[in-house]
C-alpha positions in Angstrom: -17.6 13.4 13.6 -16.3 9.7 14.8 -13.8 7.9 13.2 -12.8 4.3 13.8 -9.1 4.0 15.3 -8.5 0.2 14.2 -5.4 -1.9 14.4 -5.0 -4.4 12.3 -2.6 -6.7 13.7 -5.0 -7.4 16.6 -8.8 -6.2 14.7 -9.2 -4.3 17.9 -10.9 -1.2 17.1 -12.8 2.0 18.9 -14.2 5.1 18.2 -12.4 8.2 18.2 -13.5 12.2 17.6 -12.1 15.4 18.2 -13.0 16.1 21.7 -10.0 13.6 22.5 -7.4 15.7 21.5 -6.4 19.5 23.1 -6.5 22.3 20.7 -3.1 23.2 22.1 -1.5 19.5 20.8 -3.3 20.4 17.4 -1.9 23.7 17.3 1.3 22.1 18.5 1.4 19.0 15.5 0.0 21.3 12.5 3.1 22.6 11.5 4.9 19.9 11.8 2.3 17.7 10.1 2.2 20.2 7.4 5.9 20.0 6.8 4.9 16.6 5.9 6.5 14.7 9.6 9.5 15.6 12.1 10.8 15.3 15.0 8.1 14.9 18.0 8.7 14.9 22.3 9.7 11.8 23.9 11.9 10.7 20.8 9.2 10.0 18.7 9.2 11.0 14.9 6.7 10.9 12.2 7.1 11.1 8.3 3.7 11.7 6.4 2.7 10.9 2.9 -0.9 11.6 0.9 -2.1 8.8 -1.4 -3.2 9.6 -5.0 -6.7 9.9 -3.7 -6.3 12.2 -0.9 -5.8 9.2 2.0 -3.1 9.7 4.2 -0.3 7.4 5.0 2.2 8.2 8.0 5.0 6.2 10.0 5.8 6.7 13.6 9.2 6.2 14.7 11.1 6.0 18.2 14.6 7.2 17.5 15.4 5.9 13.9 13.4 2.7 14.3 9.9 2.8 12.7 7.3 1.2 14.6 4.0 1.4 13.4 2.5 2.9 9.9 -1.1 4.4 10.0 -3.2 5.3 6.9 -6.4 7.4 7.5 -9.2 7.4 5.0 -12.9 9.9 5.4 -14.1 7.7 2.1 -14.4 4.9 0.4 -11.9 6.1 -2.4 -9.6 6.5 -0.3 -10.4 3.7 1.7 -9.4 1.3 -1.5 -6.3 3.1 -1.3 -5.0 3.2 2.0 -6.4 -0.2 3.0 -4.8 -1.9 0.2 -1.2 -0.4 1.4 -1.8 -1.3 4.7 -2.4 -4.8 3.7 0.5 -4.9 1.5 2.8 -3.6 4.4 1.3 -6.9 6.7 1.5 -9.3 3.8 5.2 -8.5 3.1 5.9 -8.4 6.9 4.0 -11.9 7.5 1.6 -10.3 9.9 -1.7 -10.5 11.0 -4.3 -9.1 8.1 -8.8 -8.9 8.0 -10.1 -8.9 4.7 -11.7 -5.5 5.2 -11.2 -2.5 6.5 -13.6 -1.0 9.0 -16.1 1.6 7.8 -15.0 4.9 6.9 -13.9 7.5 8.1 -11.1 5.1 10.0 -7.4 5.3 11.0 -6.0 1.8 11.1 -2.8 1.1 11.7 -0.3 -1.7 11.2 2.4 -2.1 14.3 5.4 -3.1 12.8 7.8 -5.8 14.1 10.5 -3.5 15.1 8.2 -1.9 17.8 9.1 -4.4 20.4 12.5 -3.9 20.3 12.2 -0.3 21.2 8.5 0.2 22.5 7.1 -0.9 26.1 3.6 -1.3 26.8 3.8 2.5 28.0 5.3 4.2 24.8 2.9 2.0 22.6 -0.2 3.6 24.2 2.0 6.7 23.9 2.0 5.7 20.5 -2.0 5.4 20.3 -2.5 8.4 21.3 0.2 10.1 18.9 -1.8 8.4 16.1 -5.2 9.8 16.7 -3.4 13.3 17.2 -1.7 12.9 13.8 -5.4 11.7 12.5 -7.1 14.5 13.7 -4.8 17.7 12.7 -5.3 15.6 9.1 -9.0 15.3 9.4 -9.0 19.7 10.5 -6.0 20.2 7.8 -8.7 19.1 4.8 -11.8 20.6 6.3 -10.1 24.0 6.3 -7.8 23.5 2.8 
């Protein structure tokens, strides 16, 4: 399985699957993603939240300061969902927003304007990575619950 990693501030987008992440990081993030977020290595955090129709919303933080919110979605319920908070979250913060959201299964995410306060260019492909890991223990937490 693919999904699309898309962020929406820029529309840049690429495909992602599983072979990109280690079973050790999985086995690493699963409890912690299961607790629903914590503390992470390198200062990051993450705080996790599931939609009313199964998509999953998540923030990443450096420190206190949040920096980008993803939302994954494996169909098109969920999709309608996530997307639409997404775009709400860019409309209120003035930024960047497509009219649609790319084909599921995607994780998109919205980089938030506090990111480069506290972000370089290193910690937000850091930050890219992080996401796809957070994706995928999601994606591997539904296919066996």
């Amino acid at each position: 399985m693919q999904i699309t990693h898309y962020t929406v501030n820029t529309g840049h987008g690429r495909l992602t699957d599983r072979s990109e992440v280690r079973d050790d990081v999985i086995d690493f993030l699963r409890p912690i993603v299961e607790a629903g977020g914590g503390e992470l290595p390198m200062g990051f955090s993450v705080r996790i939240d599931r939609g009313d129709s199964g998509g999953w919303l998540f923030t990443v933080s450096v420190g206190t300061v949040p920096i980008v919110t993803c939302g994954l979605a494996m169909d098109e319920p969920q999709a309608t969902e996530v997307w639409a908070r997404l775009i709400g979250l860019a409309t209120t913060l003035d930024l960047p927003r497509p009219a649609n959201p790319p084909p599921v299964p995607w994780l998109s995410a919205v980089i938030l304007p506090t990111a480069g306060a506290v972000a370089d260019p290193g910690t937000m492909m850091a930050v890219a990575d992080l996401e796809r890991c957070v994706a995928w223990v999601l994606v591997d937490h539904d296919s066996v619950g």
